[in-house]
C-alpha positions in Angstrom: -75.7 -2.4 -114.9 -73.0 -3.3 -116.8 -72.9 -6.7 -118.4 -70.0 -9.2 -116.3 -66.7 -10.1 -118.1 -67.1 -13.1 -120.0 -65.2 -16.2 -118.6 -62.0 -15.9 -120.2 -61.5 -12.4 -119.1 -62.8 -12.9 -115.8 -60.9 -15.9 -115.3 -57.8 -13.4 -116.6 -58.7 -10.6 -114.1 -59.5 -12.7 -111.1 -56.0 -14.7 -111.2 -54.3 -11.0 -111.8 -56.0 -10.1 -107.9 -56.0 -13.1 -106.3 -55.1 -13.1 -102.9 -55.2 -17.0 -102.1 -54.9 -19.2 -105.7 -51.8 -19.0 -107.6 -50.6 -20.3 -111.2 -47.5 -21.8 -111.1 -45.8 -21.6 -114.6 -43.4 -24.0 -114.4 -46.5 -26.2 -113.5 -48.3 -24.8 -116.6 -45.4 -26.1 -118.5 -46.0 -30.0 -116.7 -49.8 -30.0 -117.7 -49.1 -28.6 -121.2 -46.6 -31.1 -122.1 -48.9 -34.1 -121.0 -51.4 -32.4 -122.6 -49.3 -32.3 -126.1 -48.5 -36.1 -126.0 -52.0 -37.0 -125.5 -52.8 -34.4 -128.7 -54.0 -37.5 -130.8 -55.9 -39.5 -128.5 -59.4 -39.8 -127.7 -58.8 -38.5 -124.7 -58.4 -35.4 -126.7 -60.7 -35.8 -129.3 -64.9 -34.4 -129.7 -65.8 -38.2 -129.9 -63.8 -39.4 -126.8 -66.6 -37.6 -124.9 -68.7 -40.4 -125.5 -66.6 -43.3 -126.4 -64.5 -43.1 -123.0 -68.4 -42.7 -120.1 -71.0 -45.5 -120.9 -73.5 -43.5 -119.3 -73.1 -40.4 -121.8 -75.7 -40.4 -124.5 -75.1 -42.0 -127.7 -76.9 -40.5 -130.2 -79.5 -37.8 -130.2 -82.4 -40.2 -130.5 -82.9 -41.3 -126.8 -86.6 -40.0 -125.4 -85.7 -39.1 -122.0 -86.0 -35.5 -122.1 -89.4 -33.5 -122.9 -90.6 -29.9 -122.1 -93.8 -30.5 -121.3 -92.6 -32.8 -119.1 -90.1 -30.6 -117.5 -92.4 -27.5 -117.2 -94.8 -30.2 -115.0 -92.8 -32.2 -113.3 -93.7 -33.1 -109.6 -91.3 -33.1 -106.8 -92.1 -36.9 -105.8 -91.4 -37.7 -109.5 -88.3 -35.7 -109.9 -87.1 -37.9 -106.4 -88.2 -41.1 -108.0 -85.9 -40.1 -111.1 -83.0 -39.1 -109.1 -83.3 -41.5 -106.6 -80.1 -43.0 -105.2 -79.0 -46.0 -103.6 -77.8 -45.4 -101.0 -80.0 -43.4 -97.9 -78.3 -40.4 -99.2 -81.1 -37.8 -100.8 -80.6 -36.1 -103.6 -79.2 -32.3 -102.6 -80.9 -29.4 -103.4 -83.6 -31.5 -104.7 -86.1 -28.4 -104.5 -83.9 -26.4 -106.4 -83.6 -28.7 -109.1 -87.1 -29.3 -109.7 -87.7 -25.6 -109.7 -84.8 -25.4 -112.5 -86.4 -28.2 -114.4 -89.4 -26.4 -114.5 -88.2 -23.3 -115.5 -86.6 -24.9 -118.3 -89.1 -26.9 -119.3 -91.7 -23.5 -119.3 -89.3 -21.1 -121.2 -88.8 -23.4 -124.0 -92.6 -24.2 -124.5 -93.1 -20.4 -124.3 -90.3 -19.3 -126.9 -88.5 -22.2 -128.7 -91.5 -24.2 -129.5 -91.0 -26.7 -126.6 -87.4 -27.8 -128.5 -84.2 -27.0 -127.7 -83.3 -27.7 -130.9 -84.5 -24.2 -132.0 -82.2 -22.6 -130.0 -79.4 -24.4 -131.7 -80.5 -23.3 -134.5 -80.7 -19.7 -133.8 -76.8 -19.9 -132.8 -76.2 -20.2 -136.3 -73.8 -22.2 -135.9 -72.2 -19.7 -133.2 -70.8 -21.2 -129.3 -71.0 -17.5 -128.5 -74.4 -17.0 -130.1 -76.0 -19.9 -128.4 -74.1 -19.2 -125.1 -75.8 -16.0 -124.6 -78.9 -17.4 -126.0 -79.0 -19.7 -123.0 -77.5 -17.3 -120.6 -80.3 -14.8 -121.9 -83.5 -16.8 -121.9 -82.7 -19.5 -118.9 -82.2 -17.6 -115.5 -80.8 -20.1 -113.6 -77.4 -20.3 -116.3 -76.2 -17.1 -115.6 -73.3 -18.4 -113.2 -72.3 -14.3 -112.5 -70.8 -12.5 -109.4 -69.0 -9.6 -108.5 -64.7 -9.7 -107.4 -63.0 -6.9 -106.7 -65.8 -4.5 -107.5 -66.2 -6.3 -111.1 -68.9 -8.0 -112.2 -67.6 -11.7 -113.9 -68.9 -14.6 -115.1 -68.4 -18.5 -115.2 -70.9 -19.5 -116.9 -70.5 -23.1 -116.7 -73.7 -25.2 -116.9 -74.1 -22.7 -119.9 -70.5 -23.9 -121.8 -70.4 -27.5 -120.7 -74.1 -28.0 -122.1 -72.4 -26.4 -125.8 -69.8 -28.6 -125.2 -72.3 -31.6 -124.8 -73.6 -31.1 -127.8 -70.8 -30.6 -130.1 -69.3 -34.0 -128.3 -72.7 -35.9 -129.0 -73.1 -34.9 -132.3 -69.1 -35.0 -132.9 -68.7 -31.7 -134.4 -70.6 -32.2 -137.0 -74.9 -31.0 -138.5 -76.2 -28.9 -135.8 -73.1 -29.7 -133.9 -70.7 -27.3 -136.1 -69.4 -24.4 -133.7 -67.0 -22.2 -135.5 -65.8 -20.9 -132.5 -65.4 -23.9 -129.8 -62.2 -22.4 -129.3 -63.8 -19.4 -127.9 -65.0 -21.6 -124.6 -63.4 -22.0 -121.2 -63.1 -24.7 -119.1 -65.9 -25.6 -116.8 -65.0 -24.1 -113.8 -66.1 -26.6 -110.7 -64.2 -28.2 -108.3 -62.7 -31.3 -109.7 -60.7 -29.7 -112.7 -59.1 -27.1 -109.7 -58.0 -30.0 -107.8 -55.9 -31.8 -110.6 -54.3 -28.3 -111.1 -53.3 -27.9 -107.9 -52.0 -31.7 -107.7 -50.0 -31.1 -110.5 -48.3 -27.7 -109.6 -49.9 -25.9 -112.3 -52.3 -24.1 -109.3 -51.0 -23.3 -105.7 -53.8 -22.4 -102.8 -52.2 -20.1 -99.9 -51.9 -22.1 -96.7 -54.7 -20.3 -95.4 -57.1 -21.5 -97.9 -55.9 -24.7 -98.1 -56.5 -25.3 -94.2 -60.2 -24.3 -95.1 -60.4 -27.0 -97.4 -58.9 -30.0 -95.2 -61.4 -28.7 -92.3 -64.0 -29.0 -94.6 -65.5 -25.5 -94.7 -68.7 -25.1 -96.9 -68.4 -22.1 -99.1 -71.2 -20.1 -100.5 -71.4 -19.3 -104.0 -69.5 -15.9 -104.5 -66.9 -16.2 -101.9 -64.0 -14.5 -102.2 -61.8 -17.6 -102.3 -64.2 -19.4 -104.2 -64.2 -17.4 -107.3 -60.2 -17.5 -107.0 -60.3 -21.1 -107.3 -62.9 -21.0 -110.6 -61.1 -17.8 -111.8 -57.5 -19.0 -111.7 -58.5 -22.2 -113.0 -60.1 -20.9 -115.9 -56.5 -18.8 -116.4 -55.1 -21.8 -115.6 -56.0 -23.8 -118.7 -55.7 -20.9 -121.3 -52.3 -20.6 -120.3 -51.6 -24.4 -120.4 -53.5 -24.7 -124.0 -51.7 -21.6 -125.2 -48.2 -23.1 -124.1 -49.7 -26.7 -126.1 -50.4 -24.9 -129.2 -46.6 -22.9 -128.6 -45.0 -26.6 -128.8 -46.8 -27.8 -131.8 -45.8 -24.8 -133.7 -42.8 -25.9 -132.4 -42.7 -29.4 -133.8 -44.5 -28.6 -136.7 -47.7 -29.6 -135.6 -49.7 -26.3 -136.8 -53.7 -27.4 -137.2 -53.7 -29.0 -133.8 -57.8 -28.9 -133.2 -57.0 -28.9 -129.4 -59.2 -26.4 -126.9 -60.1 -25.2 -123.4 -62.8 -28.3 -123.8 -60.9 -30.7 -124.1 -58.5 -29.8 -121.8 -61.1 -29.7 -119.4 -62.4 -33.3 -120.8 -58.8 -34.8 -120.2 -58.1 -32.8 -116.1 -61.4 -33.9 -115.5 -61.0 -37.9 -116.4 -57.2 -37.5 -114.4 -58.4 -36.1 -111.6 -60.9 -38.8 -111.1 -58.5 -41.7 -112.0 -56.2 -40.4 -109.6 -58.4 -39.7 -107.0 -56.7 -41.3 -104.2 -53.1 -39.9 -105.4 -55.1 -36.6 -104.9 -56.3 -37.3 -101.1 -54.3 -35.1 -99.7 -55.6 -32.0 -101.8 -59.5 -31.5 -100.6 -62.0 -30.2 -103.3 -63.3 -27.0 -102.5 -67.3 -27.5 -100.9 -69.9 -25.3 -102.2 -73.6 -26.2 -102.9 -75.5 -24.3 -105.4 -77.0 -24.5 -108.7 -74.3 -23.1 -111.2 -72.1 -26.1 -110.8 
């Protein structure tokens, strides 16, 4: 079969068919422009990543993670790590231990039980260590098929680079040449900050879907518009953000997809309740 279109053309063929989701350029304009005045803050900056969420890891250091750990891991321990508190279980709790697992066996059995080796074979590379992961680790490869094409999202896959070059701050095993070549994460929160600030528009069909609370299913037709057109979304927006700082003279302006993504992300969540009237789209599965 032929191998899906990477994010970034996906995202650029799905918005160019898409029936219910919309990009609104004067929208695209907005979000750029906020975007360009935030251009030397942390919220737009590797480090912010951890400087702005206590709970995101400090350094590399912390001994939480383990693959022979993973690759055993029971399901009552895997409830007692993810317990909540609240009475609200943990969804897809099976699923996640049988990802865990999976994990936890396929670096034991090829990277020497660290992902670290994997880094290391990117060379350096987003790309390269991408379709390292997407290659090796079944449950990454986030891929459907719209409009008789195959595409891809790929999103646990990116936002896990885009973890480590944060943590480490761009820097040692950190060093991707090509960040730039990334997407946003395409999920549900990023989508709804879009829409909230024109950039994205959902047909009135879809959005009645939303407000009754309709669970989707990985694949949907109208959930792929949604991650498709917001992962056009954003190129458009940092492609207009790098037009105004050629503009104003601003020309090594080390602003990306990422950290677009960082900065919608932390808005949509600070305005959450500005955003009440614009429902997040519902699906459970595991590529989110």
């Amino acid at each position: 079969m032929d191998a899906p279109l990477p994010p970034k053309e996906a995202g650029k063929f799905i918005s160019e068919n898409s029936k219910d989701v919309s990009i609104l350029e004067e929208g695209v304009q907005k979000v750029a422009e906020m975007v360009f005045e935030k251009r030397n803050s942390e919220e737009l900056d590797a480090t912010g990543w951890k400087l702005l969420h206590d709970l995101n890891p400090q350094t590399m250091s912390i001994p939480i993670t383990s693959a022979s750990f993973f690759a055993n891991i029971t399901l009552d321990q895997l409830k007692y790590v993810l317990r909540s508190d609240t009475d609200v279980p943990m969804p897809l709790i099976e699923e996640r231990l049988k990802v865990l697992k999976e994990a936890g066996n396929i670096l034991l059995e090829k990277f020497d039980g660290s992902f670290l080796n994997c880094i290391k074979k990117s060379e350096n590379s987003a790309q390269k260590l991408l379709r390292l992961v997407v290659d090796n680790f079944p449950s990454y490869r986030d891929e459907t098929t719209f409009q008789g094409k195959k595409v891809a999202f790929y999103k646990r896959a990116q936002i896990l680079i885009a973890d480590i070059w944060g943590l480490l701050e761009g820097k040692g095993d950190g060093v991707f040449h090509d960040m730039a070549s990334l997407t946003m994460f395409a999920d549900y929160r990023v989508p709804q900050a879009l829409v909230y600030l024109g950039a994205m528009k959902y047909s009135e069909k879809l959005m009645e879907k939303l407000k009754q609370g309709v669970l989707f299913q990985s694949g949907d037709c109208q959930e792929v518009e949604i991650r498709g057109c917001s992962i056009w979304c954003v190129e458009l927006i940092l492609h207009r953000v790098l037009e105004l700082g050629a503009q104003k003279g601003h020309v090594n302006m080390h602003i990306n997809s990422v950290l677009i993504d960082y900065y919608l992300w932390d808005y949509a969540k600070d305005h959450r309740e500005d955003m009440a009237d614009i429902p997040i789209h519902r699906v459970r599965c595991i590529y989110y």
